[in-house]
C-alpha positions, -999 to 999 in steps of 0.1 A, spaced: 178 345 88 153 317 105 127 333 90 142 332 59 152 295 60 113 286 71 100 304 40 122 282 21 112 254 36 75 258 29 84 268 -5 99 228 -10 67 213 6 47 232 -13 65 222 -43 62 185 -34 32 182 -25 23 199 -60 38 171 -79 13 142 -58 -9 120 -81 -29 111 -52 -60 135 -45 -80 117 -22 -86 86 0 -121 73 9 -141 43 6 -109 20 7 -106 37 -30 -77 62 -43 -90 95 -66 -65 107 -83 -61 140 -95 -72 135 -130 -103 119 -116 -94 85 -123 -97 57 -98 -74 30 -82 -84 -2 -56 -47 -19 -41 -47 -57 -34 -22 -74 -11 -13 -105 -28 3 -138 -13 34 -154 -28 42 -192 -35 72 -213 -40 69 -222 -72 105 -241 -69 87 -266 -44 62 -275 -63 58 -307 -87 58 -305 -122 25 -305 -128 17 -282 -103 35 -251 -119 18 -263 -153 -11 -249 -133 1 -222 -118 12 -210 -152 -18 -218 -172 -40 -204 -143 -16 -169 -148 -18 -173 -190 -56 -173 -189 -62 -146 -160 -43 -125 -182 -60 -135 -219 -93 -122 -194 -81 -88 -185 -97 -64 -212 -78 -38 -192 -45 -23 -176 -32 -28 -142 -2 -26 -124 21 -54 -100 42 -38 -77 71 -58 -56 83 -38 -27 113 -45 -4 116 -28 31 138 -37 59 120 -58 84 113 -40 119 108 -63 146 104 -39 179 71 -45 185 77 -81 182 111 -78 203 85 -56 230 62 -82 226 86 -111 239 97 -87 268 68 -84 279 66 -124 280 98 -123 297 87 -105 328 50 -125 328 68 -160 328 65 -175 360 87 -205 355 122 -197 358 138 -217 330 114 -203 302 127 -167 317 163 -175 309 151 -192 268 133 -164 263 158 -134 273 183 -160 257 159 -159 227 155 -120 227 194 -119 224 196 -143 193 172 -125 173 191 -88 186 222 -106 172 209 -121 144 196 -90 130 226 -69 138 246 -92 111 226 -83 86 190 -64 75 165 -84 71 141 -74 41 103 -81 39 92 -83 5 55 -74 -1 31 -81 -38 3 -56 -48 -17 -54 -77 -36 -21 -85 -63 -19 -105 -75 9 -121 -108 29 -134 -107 55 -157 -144 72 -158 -126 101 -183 -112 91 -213 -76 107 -217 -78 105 -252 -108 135 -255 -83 156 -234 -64 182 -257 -28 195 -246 -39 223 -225 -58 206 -205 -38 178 -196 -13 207 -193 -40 223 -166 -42 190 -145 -5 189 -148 -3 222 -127 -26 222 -99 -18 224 -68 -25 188 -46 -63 201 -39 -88 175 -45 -106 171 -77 -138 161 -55 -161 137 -72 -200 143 -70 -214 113 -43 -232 97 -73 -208 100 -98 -184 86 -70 -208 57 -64 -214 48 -98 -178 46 -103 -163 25 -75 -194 4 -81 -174 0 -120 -141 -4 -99 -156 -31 -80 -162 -56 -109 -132 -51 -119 -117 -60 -90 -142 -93 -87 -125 -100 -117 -90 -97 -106 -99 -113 -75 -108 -142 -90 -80 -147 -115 -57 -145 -89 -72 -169 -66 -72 -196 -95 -33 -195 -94 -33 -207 -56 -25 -171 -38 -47 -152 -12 -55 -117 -20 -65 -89 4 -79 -58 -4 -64 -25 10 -89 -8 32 -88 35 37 -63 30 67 -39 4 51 -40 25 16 -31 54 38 -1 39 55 11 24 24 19 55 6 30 71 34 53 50 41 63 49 8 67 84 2 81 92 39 101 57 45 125 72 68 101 90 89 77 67 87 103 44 109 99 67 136 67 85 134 40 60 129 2 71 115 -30 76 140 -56 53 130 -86 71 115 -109 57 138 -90 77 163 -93 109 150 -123 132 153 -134 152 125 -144 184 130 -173 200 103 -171 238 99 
């Protein structure tokens, strides 16, 4: 019977991992499985209910042209996730015990308390902006029924990219990006592009939210790679 229940069980991972868009991460760039490429930003918000008038005429002709100069598709995507403050709560513990004076000891476990309290009432949700921007070296339209049909059905091994065909392509990606960069910038925002690590823990925690809580990613730098 346990053996039976663990051949199930590999039968749903396989299965899951099957149905994965994402082929590969390098380069602070995703490959998808159709060979097509995407670069994440991490964009700022503002409060546009603060500002004057004139301000938001701005912002919102800054947004109209950005968009008249895209000549291509990309995607905004608003995530919510509840807020986890135990490092930060570790981080004022340890505070705790190195304070010396005896009155900042007491605010600061008093402190600790509040914020245990204050989250206990309710969750408290941090709300995040990206913008992906996409390259698409293949055209989908010279693909015929069968073969999108093929890509459909592979399993989630990597469609690996040639180094020069990679290179020539990200280099493509880039400009794009400049582009997007830019446009956004001229609306008042900070943007931040998603480096191999942070693209990493994004869609694992994503696709694994609830274990992601408790099992937290090694960074790459960390890991050694051994070559056959």
């Amino acid at each position: 019977m346990p053996a039976k229940k663990s051949l199930v069980s590999n039968k749903i991972n396989v299965s899951t991992q099957q149905y994965l868009d994402i082929a590969e991460i390098k380069d602070d760039v995703v490959i998808m499985k159709d060979g097509t490429l995407r670069a994440v930003l991490l964009v700022s918000s503002i409060n546009f209910a603060l500002k004057s008038e004139d301000e938001q005429n701005a912002v919102i002709n800054s947004y109209v042209m950005f968009l008249n100069n895209l000549n291509f598709m990309l995607e905004i995507v608003i995530q919510s996730r509840e807020l986890d403050i135990d490092n930060y709560l570790n981080y004022l513990k340890d505070k705790e015990k190195q304070q010396i004076n005896k009155l900042l000891k007491i605010q600061t476990a008093e402190y600790i308390e509040y914020i245990k309290e204050l989250t206990a009432m309710g969750k408290i949700m941090n709300k995040r902006f990206y913008v992906v921007v996409p390259y698409n070296p293949l055209s989908d339209k010279h693909k015929g029924f069968f073969a999108l049909l093929g890509e459909s059905l592979k399993p989630a091994t990597s469609i690996k990219l040639k180094d020069k065909s990679f290179t020539r392509y990200k280099e493509m990606l880039n400009r794009r990006l400049d582009s997007v960069v830019g446009g956004l910038e001229s609306m008042g925002v900070s943007v931040a592009r998603l480096d191999t690590q942070s693209l990493i823990e994004l869609y694992y925690k994503t696709y694994n939210p609830e274990t992601a809580k408790n099992q937290s990613l090694v960074d790459l730098e960390k890991l050694r790679v051994e070559k056959n």
